[in-house]
PDB file of N, CA, C and O in Angstrom:
ATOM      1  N   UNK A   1      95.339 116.028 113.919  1.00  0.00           N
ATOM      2  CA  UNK A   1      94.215 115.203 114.292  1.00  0.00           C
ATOM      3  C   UNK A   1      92.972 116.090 114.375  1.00  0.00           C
ATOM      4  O   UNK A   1      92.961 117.082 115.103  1.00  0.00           O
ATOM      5  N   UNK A   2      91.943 115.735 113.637  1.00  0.00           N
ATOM      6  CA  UNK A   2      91.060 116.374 113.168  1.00  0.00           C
ATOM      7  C   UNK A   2      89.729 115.007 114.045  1.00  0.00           C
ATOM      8  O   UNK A   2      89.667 113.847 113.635  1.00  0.00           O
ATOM      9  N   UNK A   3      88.606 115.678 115.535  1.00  0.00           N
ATOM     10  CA  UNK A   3      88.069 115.081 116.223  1.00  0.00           C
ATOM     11  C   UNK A   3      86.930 114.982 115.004  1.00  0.00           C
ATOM     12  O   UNK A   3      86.437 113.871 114.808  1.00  0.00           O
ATOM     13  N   UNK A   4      86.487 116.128 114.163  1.00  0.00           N
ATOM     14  CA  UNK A   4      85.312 115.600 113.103  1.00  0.00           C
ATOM     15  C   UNK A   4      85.104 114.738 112.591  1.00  0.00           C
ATOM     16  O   UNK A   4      84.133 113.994 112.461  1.00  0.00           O
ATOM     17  N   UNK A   5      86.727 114.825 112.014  1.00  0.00           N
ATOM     18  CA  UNK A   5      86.816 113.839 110.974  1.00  0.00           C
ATOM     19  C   UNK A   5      87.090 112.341 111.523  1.00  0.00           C
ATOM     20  O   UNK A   5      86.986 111.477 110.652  1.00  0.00           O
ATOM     21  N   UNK A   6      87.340 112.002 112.501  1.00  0.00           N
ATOM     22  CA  UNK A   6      87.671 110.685 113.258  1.00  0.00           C
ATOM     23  C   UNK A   6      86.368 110.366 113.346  1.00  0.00           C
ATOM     24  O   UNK A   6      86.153 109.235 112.912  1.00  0.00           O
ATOM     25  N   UNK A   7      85.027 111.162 113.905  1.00  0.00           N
ATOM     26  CA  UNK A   7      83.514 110.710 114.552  1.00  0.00           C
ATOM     27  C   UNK A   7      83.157 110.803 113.107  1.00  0.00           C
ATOM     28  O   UNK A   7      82.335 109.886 113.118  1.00  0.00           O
ATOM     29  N   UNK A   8      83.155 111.240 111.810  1.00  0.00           N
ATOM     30  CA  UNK A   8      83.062 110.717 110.658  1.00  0.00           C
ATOM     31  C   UNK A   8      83.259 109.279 110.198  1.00  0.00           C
ATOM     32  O   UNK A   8      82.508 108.500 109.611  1.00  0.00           O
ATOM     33  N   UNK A   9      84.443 109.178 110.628  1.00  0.00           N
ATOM     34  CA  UNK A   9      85.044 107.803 109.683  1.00  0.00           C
ATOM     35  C   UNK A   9      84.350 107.121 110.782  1.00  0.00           C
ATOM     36  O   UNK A   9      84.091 105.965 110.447  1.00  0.00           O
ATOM     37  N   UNK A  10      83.926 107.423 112.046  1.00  0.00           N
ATOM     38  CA  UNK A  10      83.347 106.282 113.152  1.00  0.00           C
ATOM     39  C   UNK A  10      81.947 105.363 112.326  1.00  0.00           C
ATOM     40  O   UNK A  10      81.703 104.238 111.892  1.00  0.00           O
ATOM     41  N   UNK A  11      81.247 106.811 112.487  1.00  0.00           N
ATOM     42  CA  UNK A  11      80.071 106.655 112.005  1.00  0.00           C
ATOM     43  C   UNK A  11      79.728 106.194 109.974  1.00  0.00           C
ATOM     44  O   UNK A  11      78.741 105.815 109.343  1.00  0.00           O
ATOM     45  N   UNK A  12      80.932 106.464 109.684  1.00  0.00           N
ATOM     46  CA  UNK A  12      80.430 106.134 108.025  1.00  0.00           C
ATOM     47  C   UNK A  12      80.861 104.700 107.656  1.00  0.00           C
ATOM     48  O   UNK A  12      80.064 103.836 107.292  1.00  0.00           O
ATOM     49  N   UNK A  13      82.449 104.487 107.805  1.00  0.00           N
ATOM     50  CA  UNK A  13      82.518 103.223 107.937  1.00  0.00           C
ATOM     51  C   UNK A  13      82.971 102.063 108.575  1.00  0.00           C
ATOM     52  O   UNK A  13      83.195 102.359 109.749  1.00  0.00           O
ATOM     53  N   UNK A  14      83.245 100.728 108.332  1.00  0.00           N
ATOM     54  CA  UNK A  14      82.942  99.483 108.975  1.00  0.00           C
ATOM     55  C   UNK A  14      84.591  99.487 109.512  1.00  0.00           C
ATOM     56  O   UNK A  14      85.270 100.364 108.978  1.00  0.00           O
ATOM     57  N   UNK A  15      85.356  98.539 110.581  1.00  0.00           N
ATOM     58  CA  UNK A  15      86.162  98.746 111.237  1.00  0.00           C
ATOM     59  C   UNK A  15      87.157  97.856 110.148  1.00  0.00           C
ATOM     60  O   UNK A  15      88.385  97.932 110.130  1.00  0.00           O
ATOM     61  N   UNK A  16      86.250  96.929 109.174  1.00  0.00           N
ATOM     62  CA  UNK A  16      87.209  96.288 108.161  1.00  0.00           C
ATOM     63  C   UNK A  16      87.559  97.196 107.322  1.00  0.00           C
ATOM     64  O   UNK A  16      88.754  97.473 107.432  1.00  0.00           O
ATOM     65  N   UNK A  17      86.805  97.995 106.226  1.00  0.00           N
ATOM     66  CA  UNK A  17      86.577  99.108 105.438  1.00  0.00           C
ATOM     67  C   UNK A  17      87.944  99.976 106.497  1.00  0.00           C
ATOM     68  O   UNK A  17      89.086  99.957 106.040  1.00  0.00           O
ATOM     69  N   UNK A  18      87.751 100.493 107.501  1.00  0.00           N
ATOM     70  CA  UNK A  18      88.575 101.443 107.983  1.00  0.00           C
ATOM     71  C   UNK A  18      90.819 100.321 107.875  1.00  0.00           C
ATOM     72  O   UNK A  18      91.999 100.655 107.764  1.00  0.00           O
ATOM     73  N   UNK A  19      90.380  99.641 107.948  1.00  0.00           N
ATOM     74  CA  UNK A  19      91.552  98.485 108.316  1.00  0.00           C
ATOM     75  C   UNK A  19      92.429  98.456 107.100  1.00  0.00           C
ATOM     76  O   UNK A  19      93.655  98.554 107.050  1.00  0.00           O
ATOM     77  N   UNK A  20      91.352  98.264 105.894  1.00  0.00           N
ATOM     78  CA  UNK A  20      91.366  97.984 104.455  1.00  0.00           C
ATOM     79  C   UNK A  20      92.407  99.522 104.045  1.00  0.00           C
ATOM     80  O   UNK A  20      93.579  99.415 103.683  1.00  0.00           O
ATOM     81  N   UNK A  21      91.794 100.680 104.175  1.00  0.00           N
ATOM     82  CA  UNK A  21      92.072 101.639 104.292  1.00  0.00           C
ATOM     83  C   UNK A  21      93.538 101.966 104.789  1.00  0.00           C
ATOM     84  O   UNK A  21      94.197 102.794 104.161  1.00  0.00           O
ATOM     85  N   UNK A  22      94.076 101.321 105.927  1.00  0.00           N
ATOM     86  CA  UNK A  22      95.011 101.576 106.627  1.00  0.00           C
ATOM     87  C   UNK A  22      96.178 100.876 105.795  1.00  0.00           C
ATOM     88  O   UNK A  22      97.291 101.325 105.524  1.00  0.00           O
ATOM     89  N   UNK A  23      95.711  99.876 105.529  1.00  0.00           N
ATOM     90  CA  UNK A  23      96.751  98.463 104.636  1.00  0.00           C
ATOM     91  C   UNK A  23      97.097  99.496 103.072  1.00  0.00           C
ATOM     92  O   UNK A  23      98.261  99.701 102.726  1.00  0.00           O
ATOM     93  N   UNK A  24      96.406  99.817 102.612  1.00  0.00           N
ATOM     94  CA  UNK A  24      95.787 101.072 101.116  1.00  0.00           C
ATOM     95  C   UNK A  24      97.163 102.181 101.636  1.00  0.00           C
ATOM     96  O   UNK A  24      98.141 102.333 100.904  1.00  0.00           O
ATOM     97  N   UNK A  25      97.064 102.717 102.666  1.00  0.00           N
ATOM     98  CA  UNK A  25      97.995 103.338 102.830  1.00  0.00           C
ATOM     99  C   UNK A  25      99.279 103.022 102.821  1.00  0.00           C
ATOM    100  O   UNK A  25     100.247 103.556 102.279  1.00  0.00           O
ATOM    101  N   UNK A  26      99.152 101.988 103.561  1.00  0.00           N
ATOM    102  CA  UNK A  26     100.861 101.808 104.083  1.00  0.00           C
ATOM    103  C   UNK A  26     101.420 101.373 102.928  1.00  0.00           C
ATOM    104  O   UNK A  26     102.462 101.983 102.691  1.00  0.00           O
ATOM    105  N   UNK A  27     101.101 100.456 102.015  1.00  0.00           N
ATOM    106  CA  UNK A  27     101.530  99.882 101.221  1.00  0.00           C
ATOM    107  C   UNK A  27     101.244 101.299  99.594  1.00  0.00           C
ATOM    108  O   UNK A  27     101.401 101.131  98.384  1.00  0.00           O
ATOM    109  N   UNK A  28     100.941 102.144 100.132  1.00  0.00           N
ATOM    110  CA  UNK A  28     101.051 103.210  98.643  1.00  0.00           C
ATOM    111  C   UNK A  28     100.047 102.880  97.984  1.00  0.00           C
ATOM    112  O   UNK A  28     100.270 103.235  96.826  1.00  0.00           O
ATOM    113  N   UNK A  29      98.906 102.325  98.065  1.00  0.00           N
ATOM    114  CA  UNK A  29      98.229 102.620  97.415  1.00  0.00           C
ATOM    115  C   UNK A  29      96.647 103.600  97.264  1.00  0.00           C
ATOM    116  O   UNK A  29      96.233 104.264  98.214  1.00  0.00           O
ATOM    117  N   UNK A  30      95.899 103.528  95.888  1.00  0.00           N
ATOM    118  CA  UNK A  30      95.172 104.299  96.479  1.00  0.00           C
ATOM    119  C   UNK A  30      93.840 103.468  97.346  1.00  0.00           C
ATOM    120  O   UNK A  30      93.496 102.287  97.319  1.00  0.00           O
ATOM    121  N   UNK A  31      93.301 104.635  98.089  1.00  0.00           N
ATOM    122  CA  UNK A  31      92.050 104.445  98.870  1.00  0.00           C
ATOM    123  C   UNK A  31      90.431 103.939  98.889  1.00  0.00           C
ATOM    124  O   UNK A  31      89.680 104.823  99.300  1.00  0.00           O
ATOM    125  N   UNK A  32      90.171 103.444  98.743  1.00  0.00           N
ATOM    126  CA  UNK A  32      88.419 103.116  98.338  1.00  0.00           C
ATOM    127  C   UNK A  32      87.549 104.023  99.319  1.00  0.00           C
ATOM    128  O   UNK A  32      86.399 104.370  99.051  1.00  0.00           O
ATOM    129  N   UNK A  33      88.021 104.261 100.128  1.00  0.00           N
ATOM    130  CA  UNK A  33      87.176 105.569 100.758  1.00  0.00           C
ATOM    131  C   UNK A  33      87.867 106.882 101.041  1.00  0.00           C
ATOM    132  O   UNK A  33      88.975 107.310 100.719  1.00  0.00           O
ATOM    133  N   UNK A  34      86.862 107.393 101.748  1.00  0.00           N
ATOM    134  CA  UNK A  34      87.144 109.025 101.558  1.00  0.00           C
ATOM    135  C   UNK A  34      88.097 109.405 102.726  1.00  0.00           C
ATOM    136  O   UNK A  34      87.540 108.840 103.668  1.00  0.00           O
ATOM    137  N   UNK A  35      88.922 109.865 103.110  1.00  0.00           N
ATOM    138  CA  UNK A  35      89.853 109.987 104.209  1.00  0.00           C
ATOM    139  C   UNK A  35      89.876 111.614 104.105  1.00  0.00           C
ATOM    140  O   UNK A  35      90.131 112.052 102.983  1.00  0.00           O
ATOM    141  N   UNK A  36      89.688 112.371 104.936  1.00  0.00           N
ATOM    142  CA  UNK A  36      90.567 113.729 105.022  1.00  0.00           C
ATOM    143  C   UNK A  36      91.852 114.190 105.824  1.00  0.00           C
ATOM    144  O   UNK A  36      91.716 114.150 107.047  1.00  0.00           O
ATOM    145  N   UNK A  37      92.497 114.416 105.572  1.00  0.00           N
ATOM    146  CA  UNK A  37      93.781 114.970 105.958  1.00  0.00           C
ATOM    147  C   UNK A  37      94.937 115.290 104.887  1.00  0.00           C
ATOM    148  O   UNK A  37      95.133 114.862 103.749  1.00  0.00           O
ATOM    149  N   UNK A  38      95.741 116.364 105.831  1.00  0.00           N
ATOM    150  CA  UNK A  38      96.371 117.077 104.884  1.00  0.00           C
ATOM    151  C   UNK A  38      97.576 116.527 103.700  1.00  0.00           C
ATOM    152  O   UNK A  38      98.068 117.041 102.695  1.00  0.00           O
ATOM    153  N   UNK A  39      97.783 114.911 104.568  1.00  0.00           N
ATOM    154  CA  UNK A  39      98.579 114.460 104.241  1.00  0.00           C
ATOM    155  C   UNK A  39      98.600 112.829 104.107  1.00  0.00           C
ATOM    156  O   UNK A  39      97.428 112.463 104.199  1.00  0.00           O
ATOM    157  N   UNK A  40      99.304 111.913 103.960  1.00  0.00           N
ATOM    158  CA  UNK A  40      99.248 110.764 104.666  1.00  0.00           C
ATOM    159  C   UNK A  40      98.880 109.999 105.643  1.00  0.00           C
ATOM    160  O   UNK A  40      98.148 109.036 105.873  1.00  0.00           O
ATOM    161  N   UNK A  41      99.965 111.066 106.410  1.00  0.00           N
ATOM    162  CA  UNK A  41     100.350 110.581 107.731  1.00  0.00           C
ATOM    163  C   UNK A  41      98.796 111.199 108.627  1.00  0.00           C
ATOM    164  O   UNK A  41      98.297 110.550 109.547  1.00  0.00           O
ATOM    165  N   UNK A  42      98.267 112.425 108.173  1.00  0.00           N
ATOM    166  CA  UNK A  42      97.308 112.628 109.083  1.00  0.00           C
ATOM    167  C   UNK A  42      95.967 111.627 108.711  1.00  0.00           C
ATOM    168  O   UNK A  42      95.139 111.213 109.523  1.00  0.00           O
ATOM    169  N   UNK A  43      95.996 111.429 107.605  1.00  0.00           N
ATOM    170  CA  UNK A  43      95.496 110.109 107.080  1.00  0.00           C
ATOM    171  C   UNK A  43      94.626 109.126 107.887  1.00  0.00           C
ATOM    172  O   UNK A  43      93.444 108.816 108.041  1.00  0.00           O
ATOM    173  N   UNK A  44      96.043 108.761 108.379  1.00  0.00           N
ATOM    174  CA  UNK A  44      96.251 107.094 108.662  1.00  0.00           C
ATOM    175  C   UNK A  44      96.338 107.472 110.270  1.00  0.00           C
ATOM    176  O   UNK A  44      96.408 106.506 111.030  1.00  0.00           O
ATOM    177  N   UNK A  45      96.338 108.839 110.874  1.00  0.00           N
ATOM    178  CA  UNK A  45      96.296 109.141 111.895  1.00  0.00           C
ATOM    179  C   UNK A  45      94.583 109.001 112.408  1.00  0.00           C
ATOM    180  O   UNK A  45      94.230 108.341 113.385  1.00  0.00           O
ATOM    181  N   UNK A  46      93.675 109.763 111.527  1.00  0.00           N
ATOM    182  CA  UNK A  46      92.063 109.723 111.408  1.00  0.00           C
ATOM    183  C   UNK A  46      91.825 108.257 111.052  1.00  0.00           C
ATOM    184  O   UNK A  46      90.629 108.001 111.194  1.00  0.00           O
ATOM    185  N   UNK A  47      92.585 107.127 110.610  1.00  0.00           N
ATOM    186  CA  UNK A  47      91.637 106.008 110.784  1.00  0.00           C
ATOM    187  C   UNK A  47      92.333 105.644 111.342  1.00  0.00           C
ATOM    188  O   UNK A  47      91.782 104.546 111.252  1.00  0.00           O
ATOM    189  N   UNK A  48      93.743 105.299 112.373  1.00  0.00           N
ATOM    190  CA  UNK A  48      93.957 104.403 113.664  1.00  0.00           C
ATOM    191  C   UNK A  48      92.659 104.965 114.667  1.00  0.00           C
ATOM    192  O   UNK A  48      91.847 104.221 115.217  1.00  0.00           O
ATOM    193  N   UNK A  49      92.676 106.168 114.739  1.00  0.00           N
ATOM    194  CA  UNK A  49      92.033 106.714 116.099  1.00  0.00           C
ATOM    195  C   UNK A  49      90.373 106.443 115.479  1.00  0.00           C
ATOM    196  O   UNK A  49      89.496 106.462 116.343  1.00  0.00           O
ATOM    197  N   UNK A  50      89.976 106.220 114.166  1.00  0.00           N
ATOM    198  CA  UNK A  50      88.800 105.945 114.349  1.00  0.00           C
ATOM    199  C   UNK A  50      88.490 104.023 114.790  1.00  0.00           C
ATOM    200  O   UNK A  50      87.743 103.294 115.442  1.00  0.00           O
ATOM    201  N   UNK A  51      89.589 103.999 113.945  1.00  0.00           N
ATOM    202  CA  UNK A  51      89.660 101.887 114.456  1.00  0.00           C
ATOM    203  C   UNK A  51      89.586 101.957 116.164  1.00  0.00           C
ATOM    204  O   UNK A  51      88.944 101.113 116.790  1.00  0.00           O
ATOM    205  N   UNK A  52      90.128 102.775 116.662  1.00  0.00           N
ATOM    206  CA  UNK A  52      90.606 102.757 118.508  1.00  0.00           C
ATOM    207  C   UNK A  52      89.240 102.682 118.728  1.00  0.00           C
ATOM    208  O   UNK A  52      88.738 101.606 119.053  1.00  0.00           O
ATOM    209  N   UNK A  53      88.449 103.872 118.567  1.00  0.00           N
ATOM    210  CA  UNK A  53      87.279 104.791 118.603  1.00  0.00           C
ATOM    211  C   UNK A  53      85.893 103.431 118.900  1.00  0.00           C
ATOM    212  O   UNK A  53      85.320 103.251 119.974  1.00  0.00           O
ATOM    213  N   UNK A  54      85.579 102.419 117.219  1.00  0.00           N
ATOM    214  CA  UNK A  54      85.101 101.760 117.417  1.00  0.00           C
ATOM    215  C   UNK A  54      85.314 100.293 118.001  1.00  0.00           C
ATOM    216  O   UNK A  54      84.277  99.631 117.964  1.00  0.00           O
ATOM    217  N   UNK A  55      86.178  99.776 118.417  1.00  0.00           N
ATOM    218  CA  UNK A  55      86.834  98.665 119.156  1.00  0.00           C
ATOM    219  C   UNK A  55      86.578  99.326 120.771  1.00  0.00           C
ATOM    220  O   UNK A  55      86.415  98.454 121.624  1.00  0.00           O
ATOM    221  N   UNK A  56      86.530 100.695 121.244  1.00  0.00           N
ATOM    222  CA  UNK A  56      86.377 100.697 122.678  1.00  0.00           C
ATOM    223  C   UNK A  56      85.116 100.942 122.563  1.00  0.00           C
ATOM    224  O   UNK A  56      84.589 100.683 123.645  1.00  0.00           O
ATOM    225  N   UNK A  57      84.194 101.390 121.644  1.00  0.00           N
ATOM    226  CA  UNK A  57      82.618 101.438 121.989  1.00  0.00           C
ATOM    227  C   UNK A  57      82.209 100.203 121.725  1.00  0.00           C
ATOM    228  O   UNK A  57      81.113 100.086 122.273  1.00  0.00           O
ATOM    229  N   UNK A  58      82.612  98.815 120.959  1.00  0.00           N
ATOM    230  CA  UNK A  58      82.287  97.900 120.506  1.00  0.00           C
ATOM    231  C   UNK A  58      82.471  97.059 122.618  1.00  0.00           C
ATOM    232  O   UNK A  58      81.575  96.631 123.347  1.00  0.00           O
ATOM    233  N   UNK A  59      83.565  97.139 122.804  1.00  0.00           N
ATOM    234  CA  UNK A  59      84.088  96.447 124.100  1.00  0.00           C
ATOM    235  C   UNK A  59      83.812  97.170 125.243  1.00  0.00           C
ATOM    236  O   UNK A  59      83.722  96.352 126.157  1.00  0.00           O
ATOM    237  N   UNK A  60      83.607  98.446 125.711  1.00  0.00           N
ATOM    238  CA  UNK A  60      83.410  98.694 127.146  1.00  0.00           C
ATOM    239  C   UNK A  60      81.658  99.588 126.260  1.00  0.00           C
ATOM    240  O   UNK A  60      81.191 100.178 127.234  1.00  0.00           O
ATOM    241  N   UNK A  61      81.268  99.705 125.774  1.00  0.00           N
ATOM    242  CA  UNK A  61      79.341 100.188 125.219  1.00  0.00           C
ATOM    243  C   UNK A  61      79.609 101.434 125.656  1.00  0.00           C
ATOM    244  O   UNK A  61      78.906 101.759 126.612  1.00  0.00           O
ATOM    245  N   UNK A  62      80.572 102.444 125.200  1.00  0.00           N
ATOM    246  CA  UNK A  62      80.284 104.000 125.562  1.00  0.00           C
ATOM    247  C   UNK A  62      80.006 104.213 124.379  1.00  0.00           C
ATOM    248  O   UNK A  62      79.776 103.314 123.570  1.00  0.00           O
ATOM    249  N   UNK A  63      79.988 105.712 124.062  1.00  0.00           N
ATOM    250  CA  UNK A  63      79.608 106.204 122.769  1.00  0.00           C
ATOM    251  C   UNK A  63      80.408 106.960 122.421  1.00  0.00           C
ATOM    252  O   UNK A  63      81.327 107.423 123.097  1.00  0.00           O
ATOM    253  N   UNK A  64      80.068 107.236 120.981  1.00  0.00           N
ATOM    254  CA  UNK A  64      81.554 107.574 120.554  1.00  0.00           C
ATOM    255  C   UNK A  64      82.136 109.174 120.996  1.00  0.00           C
ATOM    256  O   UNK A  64      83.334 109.373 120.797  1.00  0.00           O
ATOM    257  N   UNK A  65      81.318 110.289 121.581  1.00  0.00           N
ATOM    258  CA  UNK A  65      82.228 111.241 122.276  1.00  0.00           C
ATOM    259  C   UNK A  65      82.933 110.655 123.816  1.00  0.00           C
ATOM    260  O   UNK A  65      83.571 111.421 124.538  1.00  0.00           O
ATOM    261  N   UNK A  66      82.721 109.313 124.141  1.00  0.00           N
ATOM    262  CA  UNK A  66      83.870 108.910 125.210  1.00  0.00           C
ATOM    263  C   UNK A  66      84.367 108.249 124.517  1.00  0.00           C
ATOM    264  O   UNK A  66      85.406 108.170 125.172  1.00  0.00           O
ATOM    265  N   UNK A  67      84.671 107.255 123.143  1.00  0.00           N
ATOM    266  CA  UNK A  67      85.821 106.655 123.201  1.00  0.00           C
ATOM    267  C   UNK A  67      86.713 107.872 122.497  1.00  0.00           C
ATOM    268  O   UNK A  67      87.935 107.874 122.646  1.00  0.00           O
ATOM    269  N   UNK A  68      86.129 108.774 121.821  1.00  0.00           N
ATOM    270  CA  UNK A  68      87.047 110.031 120.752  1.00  0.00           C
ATOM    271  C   UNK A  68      87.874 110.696 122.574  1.00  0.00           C
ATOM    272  O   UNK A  68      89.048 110.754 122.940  1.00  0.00           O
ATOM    273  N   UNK A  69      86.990 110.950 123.046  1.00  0.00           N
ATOM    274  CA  UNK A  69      87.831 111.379 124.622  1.00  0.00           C
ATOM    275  C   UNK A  69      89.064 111.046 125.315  1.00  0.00           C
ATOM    276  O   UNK A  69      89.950 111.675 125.893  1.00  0.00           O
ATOM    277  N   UNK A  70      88.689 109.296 124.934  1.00  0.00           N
ATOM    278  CA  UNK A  70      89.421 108.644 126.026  1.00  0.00           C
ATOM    279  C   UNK A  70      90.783 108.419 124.307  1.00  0.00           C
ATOM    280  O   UNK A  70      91.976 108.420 124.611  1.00  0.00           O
ATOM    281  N   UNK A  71      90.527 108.303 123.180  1.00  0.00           N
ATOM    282  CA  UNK A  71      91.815 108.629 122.374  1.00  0.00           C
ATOM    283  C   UNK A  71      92.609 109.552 122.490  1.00  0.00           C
ATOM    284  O   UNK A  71      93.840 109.550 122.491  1.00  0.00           O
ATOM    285  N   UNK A  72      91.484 110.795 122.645  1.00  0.00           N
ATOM    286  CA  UNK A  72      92.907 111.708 123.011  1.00  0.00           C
ATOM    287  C   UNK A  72      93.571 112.032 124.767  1.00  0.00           C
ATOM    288  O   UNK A  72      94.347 112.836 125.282  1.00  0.00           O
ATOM    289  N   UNK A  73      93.153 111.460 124.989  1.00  0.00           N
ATOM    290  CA  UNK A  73      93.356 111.098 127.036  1.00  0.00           C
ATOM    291  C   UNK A  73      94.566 110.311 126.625  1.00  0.00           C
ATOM    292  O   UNK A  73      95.633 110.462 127.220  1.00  0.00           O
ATOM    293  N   UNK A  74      94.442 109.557 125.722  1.00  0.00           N
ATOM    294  CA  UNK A  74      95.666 108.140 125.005  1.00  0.00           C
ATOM    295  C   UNK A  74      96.594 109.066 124.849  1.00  0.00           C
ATOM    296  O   UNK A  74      97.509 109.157 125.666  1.00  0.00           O
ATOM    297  N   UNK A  75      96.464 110.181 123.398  1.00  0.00           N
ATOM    298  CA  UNK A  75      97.468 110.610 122.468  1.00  0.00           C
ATOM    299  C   UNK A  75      98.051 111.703 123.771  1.00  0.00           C
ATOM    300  O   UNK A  75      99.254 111.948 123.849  1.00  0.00           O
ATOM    301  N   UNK A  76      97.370 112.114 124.440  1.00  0.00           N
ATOM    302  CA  UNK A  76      98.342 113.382 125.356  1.00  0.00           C
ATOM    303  C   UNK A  76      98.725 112.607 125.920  1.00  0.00           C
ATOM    304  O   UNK A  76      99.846 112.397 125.455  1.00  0.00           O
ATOM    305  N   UNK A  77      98.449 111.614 127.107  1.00  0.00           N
ATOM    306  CA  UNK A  77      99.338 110.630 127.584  1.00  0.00           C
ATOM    307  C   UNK A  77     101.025 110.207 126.964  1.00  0.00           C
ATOM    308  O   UNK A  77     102.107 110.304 127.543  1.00  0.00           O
ATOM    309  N   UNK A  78     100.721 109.758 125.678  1.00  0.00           N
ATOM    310  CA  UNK A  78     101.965 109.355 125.175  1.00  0.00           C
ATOM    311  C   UNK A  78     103.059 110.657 124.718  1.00  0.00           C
ATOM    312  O   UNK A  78     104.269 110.685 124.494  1.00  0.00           O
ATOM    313  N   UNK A  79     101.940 111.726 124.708  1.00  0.00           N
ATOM    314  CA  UNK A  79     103.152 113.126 124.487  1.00  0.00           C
ATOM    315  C   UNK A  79     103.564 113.776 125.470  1.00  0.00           C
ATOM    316  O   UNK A  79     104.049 114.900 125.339  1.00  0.00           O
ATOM    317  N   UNK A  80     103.427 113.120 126.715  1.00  0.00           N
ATOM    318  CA  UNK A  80     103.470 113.405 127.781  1.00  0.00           C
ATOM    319  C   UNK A  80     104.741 112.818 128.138  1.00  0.00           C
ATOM    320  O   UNK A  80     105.167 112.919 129.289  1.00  0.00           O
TER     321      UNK A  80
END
């Protein structure tokens, strides 16, 4: 999990575009936008957490270094 690249995909594109993206993956195909990661899976890891990202600034109005915060407050939680 790459925090750049998540406040990237925040800021570049739309939460459908990011969604579109996610569906592109799962199902094997290719991408209409630009994704970085090393792999797939880190992929689709940089646009769940950017979908999270804009759905909690959209619903509680923080910005996006608190919802990227409060994702990974999420992801250690669950590795916890």
């Amino acid at each position: 999990m790459n925090i750049n690249i998540i406040k990237h995909l925040v800021e570049t594109y739309t939460t459908e575009q990011l969604q579109t993206a996610e569906q592109a993956l799962l199902n094997e195909e290719t991408l209409a936008i630009a994704v970085e990661g090393k792999d797939e899976g880190e992929q689709l890891t940089h646009i769940l957490a950017a979908v999270f990202c804009q759905e909690e600034m959209a619903k509680s109005g923080i910005n996006i270094n608190q919802a990227v915060r409060l994702y990974s407050q999420r992801v250690r939680g669950s590795i916890n």
